[in-house]
VOVEXDO-444969 format. One record per residue: x, y, z of N, C-alpha, C in turn; residue in one letter. Coordinates in steps of 0.1 Angstrom, whole numbers, plus 5000, padded with zeros to 4 digits. Example, Ala and Ser with C-alpha at 12.3 -4.5 7.8 and 13.67 -1.06 7.14 Angstrom:
BEGIN
513249435078512349555078513249675078A;512849785071513749895071512950005079S;
end
This chain:
BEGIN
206821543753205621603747204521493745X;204921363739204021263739204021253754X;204321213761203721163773202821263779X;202521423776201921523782200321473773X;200421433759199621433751198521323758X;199121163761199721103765197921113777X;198921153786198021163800196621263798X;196521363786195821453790194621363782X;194621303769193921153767193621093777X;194421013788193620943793193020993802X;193621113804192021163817190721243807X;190821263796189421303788188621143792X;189421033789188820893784187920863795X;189020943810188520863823187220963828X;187121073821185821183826184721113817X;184821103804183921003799183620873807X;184120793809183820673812183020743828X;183320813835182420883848181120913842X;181220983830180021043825178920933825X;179620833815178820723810178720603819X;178120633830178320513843177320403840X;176120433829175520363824175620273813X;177020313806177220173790178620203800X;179020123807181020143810181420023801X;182820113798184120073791183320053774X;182320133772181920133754182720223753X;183020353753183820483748185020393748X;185420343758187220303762186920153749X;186420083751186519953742186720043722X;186520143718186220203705187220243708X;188020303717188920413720190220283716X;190320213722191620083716191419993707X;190220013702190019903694190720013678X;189920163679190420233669192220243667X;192720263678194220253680194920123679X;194320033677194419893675195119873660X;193219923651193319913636194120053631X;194120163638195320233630196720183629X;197220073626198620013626198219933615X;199119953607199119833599199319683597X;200219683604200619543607199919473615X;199119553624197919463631197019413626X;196619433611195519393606196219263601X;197619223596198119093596197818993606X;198019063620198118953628196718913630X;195719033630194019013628193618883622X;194018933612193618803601193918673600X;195118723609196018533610195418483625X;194818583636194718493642192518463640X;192218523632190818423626190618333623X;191818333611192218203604192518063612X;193218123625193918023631192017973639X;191318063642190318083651189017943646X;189417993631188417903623188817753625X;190117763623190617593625190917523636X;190917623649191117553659189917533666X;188417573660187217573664187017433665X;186717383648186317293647187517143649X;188617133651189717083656189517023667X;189617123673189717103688189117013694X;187316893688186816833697188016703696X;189016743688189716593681190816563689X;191316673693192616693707192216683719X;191616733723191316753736189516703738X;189316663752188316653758187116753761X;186816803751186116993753184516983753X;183917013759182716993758181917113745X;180817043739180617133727180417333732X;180117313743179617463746180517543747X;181817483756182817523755184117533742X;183717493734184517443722184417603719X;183617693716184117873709184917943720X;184817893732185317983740187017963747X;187117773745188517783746189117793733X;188817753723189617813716190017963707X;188818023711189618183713190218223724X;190218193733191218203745192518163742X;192418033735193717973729194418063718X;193818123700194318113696194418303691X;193218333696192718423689193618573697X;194518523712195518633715196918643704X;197218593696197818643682197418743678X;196518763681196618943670196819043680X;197119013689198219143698199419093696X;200419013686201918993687202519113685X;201819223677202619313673202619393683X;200819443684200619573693201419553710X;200619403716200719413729201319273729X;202319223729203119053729202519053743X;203119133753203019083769201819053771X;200819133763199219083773198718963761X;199018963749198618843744199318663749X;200718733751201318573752201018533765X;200618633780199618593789199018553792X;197618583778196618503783196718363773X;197518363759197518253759198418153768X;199618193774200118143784199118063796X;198718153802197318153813196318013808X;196518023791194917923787195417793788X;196517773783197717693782197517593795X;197917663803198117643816197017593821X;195817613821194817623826193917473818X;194017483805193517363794194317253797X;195617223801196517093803196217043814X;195117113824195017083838193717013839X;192517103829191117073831190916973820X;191516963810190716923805191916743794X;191616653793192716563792192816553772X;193516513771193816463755192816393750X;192716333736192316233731192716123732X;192515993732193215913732194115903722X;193815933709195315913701196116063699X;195816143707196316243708197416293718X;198916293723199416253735200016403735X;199416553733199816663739198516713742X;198816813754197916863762197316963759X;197617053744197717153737197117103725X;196417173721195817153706197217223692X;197217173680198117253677198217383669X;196817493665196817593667197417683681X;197017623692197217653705199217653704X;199717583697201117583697201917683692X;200917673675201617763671201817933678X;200317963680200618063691201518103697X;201318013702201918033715203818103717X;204017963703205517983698205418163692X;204718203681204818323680205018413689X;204418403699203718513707205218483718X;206118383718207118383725208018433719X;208218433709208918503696208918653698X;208018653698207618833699207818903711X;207918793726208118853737209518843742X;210418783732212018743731212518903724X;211618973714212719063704212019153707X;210419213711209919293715209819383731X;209919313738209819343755211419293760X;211519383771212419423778213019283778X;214619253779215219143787214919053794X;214419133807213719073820212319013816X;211619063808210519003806210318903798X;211618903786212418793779212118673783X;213118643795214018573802212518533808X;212018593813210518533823209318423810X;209718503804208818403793208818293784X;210618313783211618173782211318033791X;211418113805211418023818209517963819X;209018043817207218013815207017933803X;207017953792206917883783207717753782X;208717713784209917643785209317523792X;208417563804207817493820206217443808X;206117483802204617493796204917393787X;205917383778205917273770206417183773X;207017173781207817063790206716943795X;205417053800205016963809203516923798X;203316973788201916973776202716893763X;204016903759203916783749204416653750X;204416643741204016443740205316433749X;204916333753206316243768207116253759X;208816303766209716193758210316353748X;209616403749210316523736210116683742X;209616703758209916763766211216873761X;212516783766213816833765214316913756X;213516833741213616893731213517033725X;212017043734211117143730212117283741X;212417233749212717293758214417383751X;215317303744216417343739215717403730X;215017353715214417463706214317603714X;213317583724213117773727214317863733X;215517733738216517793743217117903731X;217017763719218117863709217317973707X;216017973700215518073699215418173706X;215518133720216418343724217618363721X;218418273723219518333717219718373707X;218818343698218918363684218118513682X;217018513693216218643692217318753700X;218118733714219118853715220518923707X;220318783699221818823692220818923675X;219818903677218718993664218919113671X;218219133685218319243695219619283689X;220419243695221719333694222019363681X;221919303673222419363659221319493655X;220119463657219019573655219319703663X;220019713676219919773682221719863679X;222719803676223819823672223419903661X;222519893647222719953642221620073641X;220620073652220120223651220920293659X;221620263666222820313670224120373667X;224320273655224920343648224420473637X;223320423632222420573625222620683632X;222020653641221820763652223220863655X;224620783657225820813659226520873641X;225520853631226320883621225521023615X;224021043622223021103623223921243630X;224321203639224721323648225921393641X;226821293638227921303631228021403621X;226921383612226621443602226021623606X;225521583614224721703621225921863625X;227221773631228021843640228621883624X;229421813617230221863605229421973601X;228321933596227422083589227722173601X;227422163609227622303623228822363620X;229622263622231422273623231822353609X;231222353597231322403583230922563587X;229522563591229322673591229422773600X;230222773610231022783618232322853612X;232822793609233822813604233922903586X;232922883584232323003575232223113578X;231623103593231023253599232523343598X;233323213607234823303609235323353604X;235423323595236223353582235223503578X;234423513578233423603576234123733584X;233623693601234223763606235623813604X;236823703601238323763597238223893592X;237823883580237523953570237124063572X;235624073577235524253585235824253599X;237124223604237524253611239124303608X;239424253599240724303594240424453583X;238924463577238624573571238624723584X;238224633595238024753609239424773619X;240624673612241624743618242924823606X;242124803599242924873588242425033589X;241025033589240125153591241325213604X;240825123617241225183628242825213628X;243925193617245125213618245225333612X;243925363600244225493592243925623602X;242925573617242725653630243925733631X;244825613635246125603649246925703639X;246825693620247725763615247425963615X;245725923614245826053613245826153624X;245326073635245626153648246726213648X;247726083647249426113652250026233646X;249626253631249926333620249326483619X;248526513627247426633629247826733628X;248626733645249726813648251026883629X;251326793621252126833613251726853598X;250226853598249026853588248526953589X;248426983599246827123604248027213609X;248427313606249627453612248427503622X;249327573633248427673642247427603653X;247627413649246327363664246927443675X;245827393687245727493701246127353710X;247027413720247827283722245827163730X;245327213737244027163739243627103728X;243527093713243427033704244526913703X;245727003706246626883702246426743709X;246226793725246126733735244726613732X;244026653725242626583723243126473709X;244026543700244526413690245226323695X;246126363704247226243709245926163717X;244926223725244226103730243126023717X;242626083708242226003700243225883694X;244325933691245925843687245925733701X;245825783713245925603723245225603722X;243725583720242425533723242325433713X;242625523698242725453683243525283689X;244925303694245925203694245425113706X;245025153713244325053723243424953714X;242225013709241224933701241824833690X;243024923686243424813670244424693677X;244724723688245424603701244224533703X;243224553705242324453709241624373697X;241624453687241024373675242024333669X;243524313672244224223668244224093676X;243924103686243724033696242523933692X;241723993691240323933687240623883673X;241423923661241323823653242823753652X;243723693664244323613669243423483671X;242323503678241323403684240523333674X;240323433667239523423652239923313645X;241423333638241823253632241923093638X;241723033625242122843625243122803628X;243222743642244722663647245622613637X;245222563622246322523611246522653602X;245922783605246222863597246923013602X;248123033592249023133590247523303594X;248123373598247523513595247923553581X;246723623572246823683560247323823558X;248323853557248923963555248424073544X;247523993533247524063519246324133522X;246124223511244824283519243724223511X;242524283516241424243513240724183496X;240524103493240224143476238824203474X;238624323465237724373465236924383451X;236424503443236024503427236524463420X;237824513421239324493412239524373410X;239424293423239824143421239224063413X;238024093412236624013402237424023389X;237824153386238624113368239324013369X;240223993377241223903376240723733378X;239623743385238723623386238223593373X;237323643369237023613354237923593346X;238723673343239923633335240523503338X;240623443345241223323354240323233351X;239123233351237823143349238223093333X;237823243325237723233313239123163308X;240523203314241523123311241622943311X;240722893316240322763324239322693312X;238522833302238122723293236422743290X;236522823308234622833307234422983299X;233122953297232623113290232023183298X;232223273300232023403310231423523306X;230223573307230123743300229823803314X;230923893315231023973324230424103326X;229724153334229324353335229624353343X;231224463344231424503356231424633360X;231324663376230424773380231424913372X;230024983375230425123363231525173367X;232425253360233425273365233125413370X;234325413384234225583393233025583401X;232425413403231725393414232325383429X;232425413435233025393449232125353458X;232625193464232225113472232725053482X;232125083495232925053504233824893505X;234524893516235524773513234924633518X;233724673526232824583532232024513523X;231624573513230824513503231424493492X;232624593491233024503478234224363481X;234124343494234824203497233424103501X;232424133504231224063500231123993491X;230724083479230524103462231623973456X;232724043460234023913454234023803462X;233323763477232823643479231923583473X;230423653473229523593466230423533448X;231023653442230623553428231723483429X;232623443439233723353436233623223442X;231723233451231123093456230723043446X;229723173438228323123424229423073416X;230323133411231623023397232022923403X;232722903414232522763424231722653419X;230622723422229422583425229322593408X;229222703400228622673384229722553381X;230922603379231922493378231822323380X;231222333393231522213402230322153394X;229222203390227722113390227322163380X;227922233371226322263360228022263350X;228322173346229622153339229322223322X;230122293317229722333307228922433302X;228522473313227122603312227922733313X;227722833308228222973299227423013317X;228523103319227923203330228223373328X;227123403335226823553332226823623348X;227823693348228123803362227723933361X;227224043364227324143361226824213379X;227524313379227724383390227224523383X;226024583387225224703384225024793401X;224824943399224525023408223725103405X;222625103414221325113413221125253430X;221625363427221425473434223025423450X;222225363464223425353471223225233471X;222725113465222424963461223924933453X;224224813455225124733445224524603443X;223924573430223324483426224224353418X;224124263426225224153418224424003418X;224724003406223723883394224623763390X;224623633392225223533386224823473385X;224423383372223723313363224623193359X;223823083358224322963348223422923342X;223322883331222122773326222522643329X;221622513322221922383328223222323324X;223622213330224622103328224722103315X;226122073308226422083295226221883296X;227421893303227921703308227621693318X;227521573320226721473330227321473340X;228521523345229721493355229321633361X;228921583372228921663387229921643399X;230821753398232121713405232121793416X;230821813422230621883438230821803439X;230421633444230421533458229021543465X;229121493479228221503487228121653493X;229221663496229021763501228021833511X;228721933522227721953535226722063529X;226622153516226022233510225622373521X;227222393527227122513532227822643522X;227522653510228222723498227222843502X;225922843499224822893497224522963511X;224622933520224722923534225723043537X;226623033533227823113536227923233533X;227323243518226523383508226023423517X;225023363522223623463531224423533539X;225523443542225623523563226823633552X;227423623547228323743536227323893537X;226623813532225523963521225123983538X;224323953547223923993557224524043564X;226424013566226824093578227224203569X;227524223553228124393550226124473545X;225624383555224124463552223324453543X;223024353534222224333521221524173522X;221424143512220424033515221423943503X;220423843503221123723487219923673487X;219623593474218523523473219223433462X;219523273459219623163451218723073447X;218423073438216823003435217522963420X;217222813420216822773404216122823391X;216622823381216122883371215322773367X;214522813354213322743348214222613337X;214922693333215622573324216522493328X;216822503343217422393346219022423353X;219222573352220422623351219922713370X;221122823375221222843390221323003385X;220823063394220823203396221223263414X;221823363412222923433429222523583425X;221323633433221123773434221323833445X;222223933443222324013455222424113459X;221524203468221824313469222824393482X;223524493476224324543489224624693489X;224624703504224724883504225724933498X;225825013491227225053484227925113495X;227525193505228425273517228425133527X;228025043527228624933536227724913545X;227624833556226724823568226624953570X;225524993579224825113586225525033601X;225925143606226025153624225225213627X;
end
């Protein structure tokens, strides 16, 4: 996507500059100069290579043989490509490379001066080799090593050559072995990045399933009470017409075929380390016994539980007993100490279920890091038996779990 961005830029830039055949390269000189100063760190190198600009101005007649006219112009040639180390090393250390090269040939020393380079011009230079060691590719590395290396060999003082020459050695090596550790460890981010990425999948995932188990074991219970009543028709109903009978016995194998395949299907379902659950589903009923169990543990609990001689399907009331047995979960785990309030209300064919904490009593938060698929899990709950959830923080500090559900279960 940047590179589409990318190209469609530089062909605006390039219909402009056609336009403007009369001022060329004004639009394009504003156009990089602005992209230049949006970086911050270029305004460092800006400044440093001014600085350097100012002192290698007036310097310079003292090193080298420069004639006064020429005195502003080689030494910005010299010192003043520093302030691309960041943005552009390759086209800065070029042309001070190039000036390098060019100043040691034309123009000779001072007499008490025995290098061929001024020493602004050095320091440069060294930067700007710096920067083309940790910034640009290997190959271009290694090319600038070999150029620069030939550059100071043959511009400083006799005699210290060899020297200069091992210094820049180590310093790549010293700049690939930076490479590599820089590059090992966005590497590693990136690998702990992903890492982290796949577990939360893998969590909720495996939420879903479990989800699924669940009403899928409510749909072959359903579908077994089929197989029973077909089979039983015949010795229930006196007087069927054998054409009737004939139509139960096929409702009875059609029933047993389907509850074969949805056993089947939650063979697949289940987790390679886990047993099949035999018990049945926990539904309203089971919430007493949850509270009770909470409350036995120490926490304070005020319970409303749903009106009695409400009947609710098994889909939602295994929902319901998910949801508030995540919200006591998490109150437990993170709001240590805080009095929680349940109440399960029915509101026409709605089942409305409410769980509240206020804030942390103690300071001890015994969730962990955790992948924070708790919340996550509710949603996809309330959404496959058909209802919604909503979890939002309260004002004082404390967690609220609202949820609503169809009392007759999903709609087909």
């Amino acid at each position: 996507m940047k590179m589409v961005h990318l190209a469609k830029d530089a062909h605006r830039v390039g219909r402009y500059l056609e336009a403007r055949a009369d001022a060329p390269g004004s639009a394009l000189h504003q156009t990089l100069l602005g992209a230049y100063l949006a970086r911050k760190s270029n305004w460092l190198f800006l400044v440093a290579a001014l600085i350097l600009f100012a002192v290698a101005w007036p310097t310079l007649p003292f090193q080298l043989q420069v004639s006064a006219a020429l005195l502003p112009i080689v030494s910005g040639l010299s010192v003043l490509p520093v302030a691309l180390a960041w943005q552009e090393p390759r086209i800065g250390w070029g042309v001070s490379a190039a000036t390098a090269a060019v100043v040691s040939v034309v123009f000779d020393p001072m007499p008490d001066w025995h290098w061929h380079l001024q020493v602004p011009h050095i320091i440069v230079l060294l930067v700007l080799t710096f920067f083309m060691y940790v910034r640009r590719p290997v190959a271009e590395a290694l090319g600038a090593w070999a150029a620069t290396c030939m550059l100071f060999y043959w511009c400083a003082e006799p005699g210290t050559g060899g020297g200069w020459v091992a210094g820049l050695s180590a310093m790549l090596v010293v700049s690939m072995l930076l490479r590599l550790v820089l590059a090992s460890r966005s590497r590693l981010a990136e690998q702990e990045e992903v890492t982290d990425l796949e577990r939360a999948r893998r969590a909720v995932l495996e939420e879903r399933t479990r989800i699924a188990r669940d009403l899928h074991d409510i749909v072959a219970h359903r579908m077994s009470l089929v197989v029973v009543q077909a089979q039983t028709a015949r010795y229930r109903v006196p007087g069927l017409a054998p054409a009737a009978l004939a139509e139960f016995d096929g409702i009875a194998t059609s029933a047993r075929e389907a509850l074969g395949e949805v056993r089947s299907l939650l063979g697949v379902l289940r987790l390679e380390d886990q047993r099949a659950e035999h018990a049945p589903a926990p539904g309203l009923e089971a919430i007493d016994d949850m509270i009770e169990g909470t409350r036995a543990a120490g926490i304070s609990v005020d319970y409303l539980p749903v009106p009695g001689g409400a009947h609710v399907a098994e889909a939602t009331a295994l929902a319901a007993y998910r949801i508030v047995q995540e919200s006591i979960a998490n109150a437990t785990r993170h709001a240590q100490g805080s009095a929680i309030t349940v109440a399960l209300t029915t509101d026409g064919d709605q089942l409305n279920v409410r769980i509240e904490n206020g804030p942390a009593v103690s300071t001890a938060d015994l969730g962990g890091p955790g992948l924070g698929h708790g919340i996550p899990g509710m949603v996809e709950r309330a959404h496959a038996a058909g209802g919604s959830l909503v979890a939002t923080p309260r004002p004082d500090g404390g967690f609220a779990v609202r949820a609503v559900l169809p009392v007759a279960g999903p709609a087909h």
